[in-house]
C-alpha positions in Angstrom: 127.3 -25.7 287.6 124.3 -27.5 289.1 120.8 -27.4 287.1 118.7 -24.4 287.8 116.0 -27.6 288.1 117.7 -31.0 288.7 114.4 -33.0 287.9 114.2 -31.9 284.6 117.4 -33.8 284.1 118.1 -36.2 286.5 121.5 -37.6 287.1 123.6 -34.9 284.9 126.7 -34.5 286.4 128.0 -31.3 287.2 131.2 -29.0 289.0 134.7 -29.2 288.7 136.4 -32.3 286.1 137.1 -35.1 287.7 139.0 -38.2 286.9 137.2 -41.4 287.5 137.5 -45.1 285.7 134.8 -46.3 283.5 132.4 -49.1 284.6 130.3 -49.4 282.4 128.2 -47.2 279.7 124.6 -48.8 278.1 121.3 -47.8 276.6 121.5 -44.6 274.3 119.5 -41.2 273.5 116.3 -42.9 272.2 113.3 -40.1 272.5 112.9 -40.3 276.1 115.9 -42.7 277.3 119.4 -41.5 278.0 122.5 -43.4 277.8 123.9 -44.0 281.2 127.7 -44.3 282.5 128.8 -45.7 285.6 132.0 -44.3 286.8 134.1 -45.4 289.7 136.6 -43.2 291.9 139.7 -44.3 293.7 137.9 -44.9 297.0 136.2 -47.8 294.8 132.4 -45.9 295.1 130.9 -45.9 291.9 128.2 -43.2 290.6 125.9 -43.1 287.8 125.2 -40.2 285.3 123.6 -39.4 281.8 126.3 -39.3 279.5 125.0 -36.5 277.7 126.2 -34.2 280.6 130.0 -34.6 279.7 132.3 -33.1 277.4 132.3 -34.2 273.8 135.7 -36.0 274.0 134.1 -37.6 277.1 131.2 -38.7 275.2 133.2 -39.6 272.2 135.3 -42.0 274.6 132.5 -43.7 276.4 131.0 -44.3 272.6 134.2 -45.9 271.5 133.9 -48.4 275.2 130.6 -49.1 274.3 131.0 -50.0 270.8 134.3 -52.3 271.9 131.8 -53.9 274.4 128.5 -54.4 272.4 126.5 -57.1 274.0 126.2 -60.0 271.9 123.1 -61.2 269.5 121.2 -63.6 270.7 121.7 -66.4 268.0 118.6 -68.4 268.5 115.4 -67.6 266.6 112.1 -67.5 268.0 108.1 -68.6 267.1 105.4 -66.7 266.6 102.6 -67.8 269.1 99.6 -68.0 268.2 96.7 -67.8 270.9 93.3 -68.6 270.1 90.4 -66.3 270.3 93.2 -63.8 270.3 95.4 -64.0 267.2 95.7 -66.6 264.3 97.4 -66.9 261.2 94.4 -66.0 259.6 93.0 -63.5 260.7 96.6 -61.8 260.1 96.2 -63.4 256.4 92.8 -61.5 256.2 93.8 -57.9 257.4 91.7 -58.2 260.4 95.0 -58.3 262.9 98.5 -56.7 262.4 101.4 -58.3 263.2 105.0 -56.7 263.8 108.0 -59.1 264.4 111.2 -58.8 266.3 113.9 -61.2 266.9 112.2 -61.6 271.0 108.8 -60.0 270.5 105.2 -60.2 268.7 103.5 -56.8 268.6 99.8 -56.9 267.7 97.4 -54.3 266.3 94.0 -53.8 265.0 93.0 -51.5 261.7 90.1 -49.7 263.1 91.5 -46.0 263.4 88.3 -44.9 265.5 90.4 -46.3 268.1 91.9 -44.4 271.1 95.6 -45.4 270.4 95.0 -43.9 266.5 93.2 -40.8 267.5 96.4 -40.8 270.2 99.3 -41.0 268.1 97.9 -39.1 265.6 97.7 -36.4 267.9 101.0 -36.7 269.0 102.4 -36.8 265.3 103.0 -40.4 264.8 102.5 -42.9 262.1 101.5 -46.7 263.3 104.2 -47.7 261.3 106.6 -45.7 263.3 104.8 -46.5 266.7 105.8 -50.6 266.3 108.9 -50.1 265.0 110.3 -48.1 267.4 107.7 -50.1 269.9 110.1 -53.4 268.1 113.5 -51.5 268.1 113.2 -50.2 271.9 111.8 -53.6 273.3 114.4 -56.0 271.7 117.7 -52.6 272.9 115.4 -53.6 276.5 116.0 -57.4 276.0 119.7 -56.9 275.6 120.4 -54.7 278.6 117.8 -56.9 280.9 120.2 -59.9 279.9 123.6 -58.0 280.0 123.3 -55.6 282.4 120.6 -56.8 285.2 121.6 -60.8 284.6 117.8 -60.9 284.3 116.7 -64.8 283.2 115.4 -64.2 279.8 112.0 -65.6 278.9 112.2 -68.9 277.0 116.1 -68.1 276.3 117.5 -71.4 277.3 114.1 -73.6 276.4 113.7 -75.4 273.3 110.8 -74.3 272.5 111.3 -70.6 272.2 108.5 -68.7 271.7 108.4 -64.5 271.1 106.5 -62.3 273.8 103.2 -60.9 272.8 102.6 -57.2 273.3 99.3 -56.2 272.6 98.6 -52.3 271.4 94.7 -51.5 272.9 92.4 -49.2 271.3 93.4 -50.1 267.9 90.0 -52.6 266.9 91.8 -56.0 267.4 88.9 -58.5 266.6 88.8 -60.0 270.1 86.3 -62.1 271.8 86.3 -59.2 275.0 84.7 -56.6 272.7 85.6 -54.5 270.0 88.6 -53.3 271.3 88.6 -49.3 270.6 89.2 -48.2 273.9 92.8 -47.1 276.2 93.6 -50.6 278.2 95.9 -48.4 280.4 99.0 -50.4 281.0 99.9 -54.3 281.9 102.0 -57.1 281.8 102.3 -60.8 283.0 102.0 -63.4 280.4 101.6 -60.8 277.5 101.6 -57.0 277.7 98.9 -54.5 276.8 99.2 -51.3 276.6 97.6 -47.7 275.4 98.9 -45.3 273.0 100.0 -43.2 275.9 102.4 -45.6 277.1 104.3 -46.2 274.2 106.5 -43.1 273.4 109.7 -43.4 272.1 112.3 -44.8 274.3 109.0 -45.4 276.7 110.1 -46.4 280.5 106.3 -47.8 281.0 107.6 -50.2 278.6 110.5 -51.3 280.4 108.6 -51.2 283.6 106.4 -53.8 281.9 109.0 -55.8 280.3 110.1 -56.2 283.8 106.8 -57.8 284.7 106.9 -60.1 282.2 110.7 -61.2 283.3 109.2 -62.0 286.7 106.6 -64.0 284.9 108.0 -66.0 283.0 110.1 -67.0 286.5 107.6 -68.3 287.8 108.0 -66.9 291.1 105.8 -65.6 293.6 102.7 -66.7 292.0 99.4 -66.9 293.9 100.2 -65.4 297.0 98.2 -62.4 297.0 100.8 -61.3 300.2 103.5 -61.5 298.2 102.3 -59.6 295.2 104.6 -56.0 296.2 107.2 -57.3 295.2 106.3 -57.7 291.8 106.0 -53.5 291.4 108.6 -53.0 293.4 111.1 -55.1 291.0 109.8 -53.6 287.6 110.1 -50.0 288.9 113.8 -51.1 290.3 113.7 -53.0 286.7 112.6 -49.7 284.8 114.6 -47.3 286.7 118.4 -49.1 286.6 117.7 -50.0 283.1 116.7 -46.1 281.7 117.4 -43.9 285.7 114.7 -40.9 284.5 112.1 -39.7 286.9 110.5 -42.2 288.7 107.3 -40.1 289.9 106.2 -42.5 293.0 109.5 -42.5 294.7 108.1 -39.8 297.1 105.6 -42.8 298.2 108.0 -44.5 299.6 110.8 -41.5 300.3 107.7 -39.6 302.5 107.4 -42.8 305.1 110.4 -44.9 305.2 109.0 -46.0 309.2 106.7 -48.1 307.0 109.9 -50.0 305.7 110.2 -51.5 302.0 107.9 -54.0 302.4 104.8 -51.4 302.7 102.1 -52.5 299.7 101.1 -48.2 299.9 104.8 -47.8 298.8 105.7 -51.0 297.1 106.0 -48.9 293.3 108.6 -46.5 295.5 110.5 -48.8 297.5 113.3 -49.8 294.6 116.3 -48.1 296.6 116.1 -51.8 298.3 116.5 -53.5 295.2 119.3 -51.0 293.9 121.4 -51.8 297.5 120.8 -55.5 297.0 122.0 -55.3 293.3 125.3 -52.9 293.9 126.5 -55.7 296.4 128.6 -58.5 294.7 127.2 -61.3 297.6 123.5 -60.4 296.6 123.5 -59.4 292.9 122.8 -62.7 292.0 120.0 -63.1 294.4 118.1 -60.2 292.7 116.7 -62.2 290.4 117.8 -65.4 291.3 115.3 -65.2 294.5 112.5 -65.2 291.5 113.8 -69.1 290.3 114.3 -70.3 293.4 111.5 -69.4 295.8 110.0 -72.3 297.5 106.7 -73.6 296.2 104.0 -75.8 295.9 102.8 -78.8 293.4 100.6 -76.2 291.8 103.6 -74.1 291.8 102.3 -71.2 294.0 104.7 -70.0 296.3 105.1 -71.2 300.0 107.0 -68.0 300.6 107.6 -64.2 300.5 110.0 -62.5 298.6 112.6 -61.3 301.4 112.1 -64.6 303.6 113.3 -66.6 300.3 116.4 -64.4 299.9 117.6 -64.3 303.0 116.8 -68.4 302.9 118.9 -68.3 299.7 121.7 -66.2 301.0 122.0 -68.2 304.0 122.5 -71.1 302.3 125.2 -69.6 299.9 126.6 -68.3 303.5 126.4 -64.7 302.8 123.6 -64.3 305.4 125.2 -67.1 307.5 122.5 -66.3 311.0 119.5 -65.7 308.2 117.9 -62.8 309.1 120.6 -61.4 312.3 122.5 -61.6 309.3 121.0 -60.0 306.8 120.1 -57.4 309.8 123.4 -55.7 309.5 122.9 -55.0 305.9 119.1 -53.3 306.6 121.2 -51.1 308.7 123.6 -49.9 306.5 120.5 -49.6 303.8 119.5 -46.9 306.1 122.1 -45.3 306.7 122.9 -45.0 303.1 119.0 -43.6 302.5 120.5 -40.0 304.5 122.7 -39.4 301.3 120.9 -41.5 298.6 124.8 -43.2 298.8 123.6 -45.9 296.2 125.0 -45.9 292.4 122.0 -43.6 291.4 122.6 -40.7 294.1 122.6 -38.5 291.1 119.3 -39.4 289.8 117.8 -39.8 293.3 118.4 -37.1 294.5 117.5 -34.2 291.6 114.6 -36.2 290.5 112.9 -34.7 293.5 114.0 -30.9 293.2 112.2 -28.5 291.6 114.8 -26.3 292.5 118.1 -26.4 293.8 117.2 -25.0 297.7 113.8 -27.3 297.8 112.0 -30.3 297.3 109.2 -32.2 297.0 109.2 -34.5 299.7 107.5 -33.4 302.7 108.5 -35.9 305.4 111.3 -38.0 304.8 113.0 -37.0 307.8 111.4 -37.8 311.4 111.3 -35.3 314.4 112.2 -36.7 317.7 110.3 -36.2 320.8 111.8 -35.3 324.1 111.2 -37.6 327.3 109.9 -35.4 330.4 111.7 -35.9 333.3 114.7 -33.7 333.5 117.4 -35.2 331.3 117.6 -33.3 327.8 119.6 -35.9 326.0 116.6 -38.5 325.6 114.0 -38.9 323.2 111.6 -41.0 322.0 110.5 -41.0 318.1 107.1 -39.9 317.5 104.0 -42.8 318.1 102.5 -41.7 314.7 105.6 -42.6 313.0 106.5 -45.8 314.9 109.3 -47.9 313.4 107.4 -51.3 311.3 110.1 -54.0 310.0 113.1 -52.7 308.4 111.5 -49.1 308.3 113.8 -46.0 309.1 114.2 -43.1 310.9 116.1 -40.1 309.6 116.8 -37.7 312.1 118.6 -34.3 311.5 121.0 -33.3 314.3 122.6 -30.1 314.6 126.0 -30.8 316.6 128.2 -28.5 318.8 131.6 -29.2 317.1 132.4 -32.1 319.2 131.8 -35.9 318.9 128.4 -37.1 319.4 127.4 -40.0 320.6 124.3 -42.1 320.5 122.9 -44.7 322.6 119.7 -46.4 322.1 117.8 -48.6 324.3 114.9 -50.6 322.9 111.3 -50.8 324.2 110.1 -53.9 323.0 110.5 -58.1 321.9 108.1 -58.6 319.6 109.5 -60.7 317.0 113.1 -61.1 318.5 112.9 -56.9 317.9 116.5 -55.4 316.8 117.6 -52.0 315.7 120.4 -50.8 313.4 121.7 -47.1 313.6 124.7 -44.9 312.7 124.8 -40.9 312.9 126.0 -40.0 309.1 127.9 -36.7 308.3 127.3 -35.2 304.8 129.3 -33.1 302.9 128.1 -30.6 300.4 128.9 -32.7 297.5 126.9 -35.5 299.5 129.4 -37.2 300.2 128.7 -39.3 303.5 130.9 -40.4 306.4 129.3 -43.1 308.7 129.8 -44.1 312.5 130.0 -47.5 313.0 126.8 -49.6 312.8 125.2 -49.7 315.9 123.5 -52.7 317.6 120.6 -53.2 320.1 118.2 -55.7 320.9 115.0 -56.4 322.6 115.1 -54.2 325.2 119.3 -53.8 325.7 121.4 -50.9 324.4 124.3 -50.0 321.6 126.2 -47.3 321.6 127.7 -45.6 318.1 129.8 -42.5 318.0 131.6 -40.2 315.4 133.1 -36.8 315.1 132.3 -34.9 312.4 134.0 -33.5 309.7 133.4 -29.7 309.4 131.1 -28.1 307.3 129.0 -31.6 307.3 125.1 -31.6 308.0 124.8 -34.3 310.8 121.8 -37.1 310.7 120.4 -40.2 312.8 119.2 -42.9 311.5 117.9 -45.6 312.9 116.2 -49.1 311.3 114.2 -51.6 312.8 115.8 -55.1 312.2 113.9 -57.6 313.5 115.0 -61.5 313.5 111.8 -63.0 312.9 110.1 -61.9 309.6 106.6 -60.7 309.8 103.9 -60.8 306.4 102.4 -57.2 306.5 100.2 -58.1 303.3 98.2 -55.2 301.6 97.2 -52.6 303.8 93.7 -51.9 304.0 93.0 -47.8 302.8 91.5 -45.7 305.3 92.7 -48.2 307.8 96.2 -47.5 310.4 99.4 -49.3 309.9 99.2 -52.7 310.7 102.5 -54.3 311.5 104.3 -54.9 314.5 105.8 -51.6 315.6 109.5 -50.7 317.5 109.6 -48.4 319.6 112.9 -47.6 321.3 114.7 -44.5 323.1 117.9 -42.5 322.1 120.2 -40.7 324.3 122.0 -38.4 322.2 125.1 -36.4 323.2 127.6 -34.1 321.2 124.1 -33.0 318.9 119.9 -32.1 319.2 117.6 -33.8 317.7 115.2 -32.0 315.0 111.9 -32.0 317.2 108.9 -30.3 316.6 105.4 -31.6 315.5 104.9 -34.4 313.2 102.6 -33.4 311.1 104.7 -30.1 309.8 106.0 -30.6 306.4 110.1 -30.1 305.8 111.3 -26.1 305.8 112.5 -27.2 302.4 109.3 -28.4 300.7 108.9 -26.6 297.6 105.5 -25.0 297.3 102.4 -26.6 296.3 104.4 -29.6 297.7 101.9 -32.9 298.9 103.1 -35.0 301.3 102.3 -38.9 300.4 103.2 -39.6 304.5 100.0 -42.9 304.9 99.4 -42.0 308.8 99.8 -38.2 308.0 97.5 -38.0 305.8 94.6 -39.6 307.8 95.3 -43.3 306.9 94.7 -42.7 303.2 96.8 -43.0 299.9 96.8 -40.3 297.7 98.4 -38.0 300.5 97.5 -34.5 301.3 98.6 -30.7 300.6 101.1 -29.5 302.8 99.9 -26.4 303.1 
């Protein structure tokens, strides 16, 4: 049976036994990291789940796959590196810096316990000595899965002069030229990591959030652009969240105004589900990361591009995307379509780490009312002006159908940069299962047409994408300020099915109480959001 509250444990599987091959099975119960399984069914769709929520002879079996599958030990050995006015073989040699080794990793620490990360962990029961060596054991089980299961391009792996990363603990009394060093640093990572006591907890996913950070680094990708700088949250949080799938707490960012599309800097720490479709696909995996090596740049070795522009570049060449981004098009369609049911690897996870309950949720507006056009015919509609489609944002619409086949046409409203739109009506069972129309196509200001009938029993949605075929840099977004971006507008005639409509502002009928919805426009052009009550 289903968990009285999915988020305190997302991505447990539950119901009836099921058969299903294993995929693959990595990481392991480490204080707050679960070993994960990824299953696959006879239709070939493959799912994710903790392994803890299976039987004992399950769990026993996936133990015996992992241990016939153990990734293998790095052979090389790596240096120390000393940085000056930072750390030195001396002052280690004098007991005024701490040093813990790892096979990958340098973890440094000062001796003055007036710090905030002593008085921390001393609070939370811990010993320093236990802190940095499971700080050490949890980083280099990290380094392993990064490499093995991400094909992330390890820091100084294939150099010759390999060098361990630096993590430096704050609030501990390093002897630093900054200051004295006895206060919280909060969390960071480029070059080296620092971070607070809070952030290091056993089996930590700050830490492999960070770690992802440092990956990206030591790419050298997408450096000073200041536009291109979302991508680097959104790829440690899709980093942290495939690597150890617990709650990821700003998913709702992104989740509560998917019209804002993936590239939004409000809902850049949110916006993984992007990276997740691109990494499930066997034409793109590669580009996840390999879009980090290969970006264009300059002599400096800043880049000359953004992050999506250079994939699609990428793909092209490799002839996946073979009409750039008309290509690439297709599959920010499907993306959207696939948002209705979360029908990515992690449904599971995605979809109870946002239920308190099993009946509501915490998201207040990840579905879009439609608005009808005046004029006598009941089957148009336009979508809401205060939720106007930016690139490669979506539109979920619910539709409540009479038992027959519905059909959609939409007709766009604009060219702006060679505008497009993507959009299939989605059925979805109970189980959340999903059955898709085709993909529909329109452009500029023509019309597509998609249609499907229903399976019963199936809640019915819309969705439509904005797939434009020129690319457009939305850079940071300025707070307090609207939406900039290019918007698509468009019109819908739906038959077979009604539209949700309604105002725009009202929160879902399922939002859990106390619910805030994190919607940018509806909430006064403003991060942070605003109660929905």
């Amino acid at each position: 049976m289903e968990a009285e509250r999915p988020e305190a444990t997302p991505g447990t599987a539950s119901g009836a036994p099921f058969s299903a091959r294993l995929v693959q099975a990595y990481g392991e119960d480490y204080g707050e990291a679960r070993r994960t399984v990824v299953l696959e069914w006879e239709d070939g769709c493959r799912r994710q789940f903790r392994a803890e929520s299976f039987s004992d002879a399950d769990r026993t079996l996936i133990d015996r796959e992992v241990a016939a599958r153990a990734s293998v030990a790095d052979p090389a050995s790596y240096r120390i590196n000393y940085r000056p006015g930072m750390t030195s073989p001396e002052l280690v040699r004098d007991g005024k810096l701490a040093l813990h080794t790892t096979q990958h990793f340098s973890i440094w620490y000062g001796k003055n316990t007036a710090g905030n990360f002593y008085r921390t962990i001393a609070e939370q029961g811990r010993s320093m000595e236990q802190v940095v060596r499971e700080t050490g054991e949890w980083m280099e089980k990290q380094w392993l899965i990064n490499r093995d299961v991400l094909e992330a391009p390890m820091p100084f792996a294939s150099g010759s002069d390999r060098q361990k990363l630096d993590i430096f603990l704050c609030g501990t009394g390093r002897p630093i030229q900054e200051g004295d060093d006895l206060e919280e640093c909060g969390a960071n990572a480029a070059e080296t990591m620092s971070v607070s006591a809070w952030a290091v907890l056993k089996g930590s996913n700050v830490l492999v959030h960070e770690f992802g950070h440092m990956i990206q680094f030591y790419t050298g990708g997408f450096r000073d652009k200041d536009d291109a700088g979302m991508i680097w949250e959104t790829g440690a949080e899709w980093n942290a969240f495939t690597v150890n799938p617990v709650f990821n707490a700003t998913s709702a960012d992104y989740l509560n105004q998917l019209e804002n599309g993936f590239l939004f800097s409000v809902a850049r720490y949110g916006a993984n589900p992007i990276m997740t479709y691109l990494y499930e696909r066997d034409a793109t995996r590669a580009l996840v990361f390999g879009t980090w090596l290969r970006n264009r740049r300059d002599a400096s070795g800043a880049t000359q591009e953004d992050y999506l522009p250079a994939l699609v570049r990428l793909a092209q060449e490799a002839g996946t995307y073979p009409n750039g981004l008309a290509s690439f098009a297709d599959d920010a369609g499907w993306y959207g379509a696939r948002l209705v049911a979360m029908d990515f690897l992690n449904q599971r996870t995605m979809l109870d780490q946002l239920r308190p309950t099993r009946t509501t949720s915490w998201l207040a507006h990840f579905t879009t009312p439609l608005v009808p056009v005046a004029g006598g015919d009941a089957t148009l509609y336009d979508p809401p002006s205060q939720r106007a489609l930016l690139q490669w944002g979506t539109h979920i619409v619910p539709l409540t159908g009479d038992g027959r086949q519905v059909k959609v046409t939409l007709t766009g409203a604009t060219t702006a940069n060679r505008a497009a739109w993507r959009f299939s009506i989605v059925a979805v069972e109970p189980n959340g299962t999903p059955h898709y129309a085709p993909l529909g196509t329109a452009g500029g200001q023509g019309s597509g047409t998609t249609m499907l009938t229903p399976p019963s029993g199936t809640k019915l949605y819309l969705a439509v994408t904005a797939t434009p075929y020129a690319y457009e840099t939305l850079g940071w977004q300025e707070n307090g300020q609207p939406v900039k971006g290019t918007r698509f507008p468009y019109r819908v005639k739906i038959e077979g099915a009604t539209p949700r409509t309604g105002p725009v502002e009202a929160c879902s009928a399922d939002s859990a109480p106390g619910t805030w919805t994190t919607n940018y426009t509806l909430s006064g052009n403003k991060e942070g959001g605003r109660p929905c009550a």
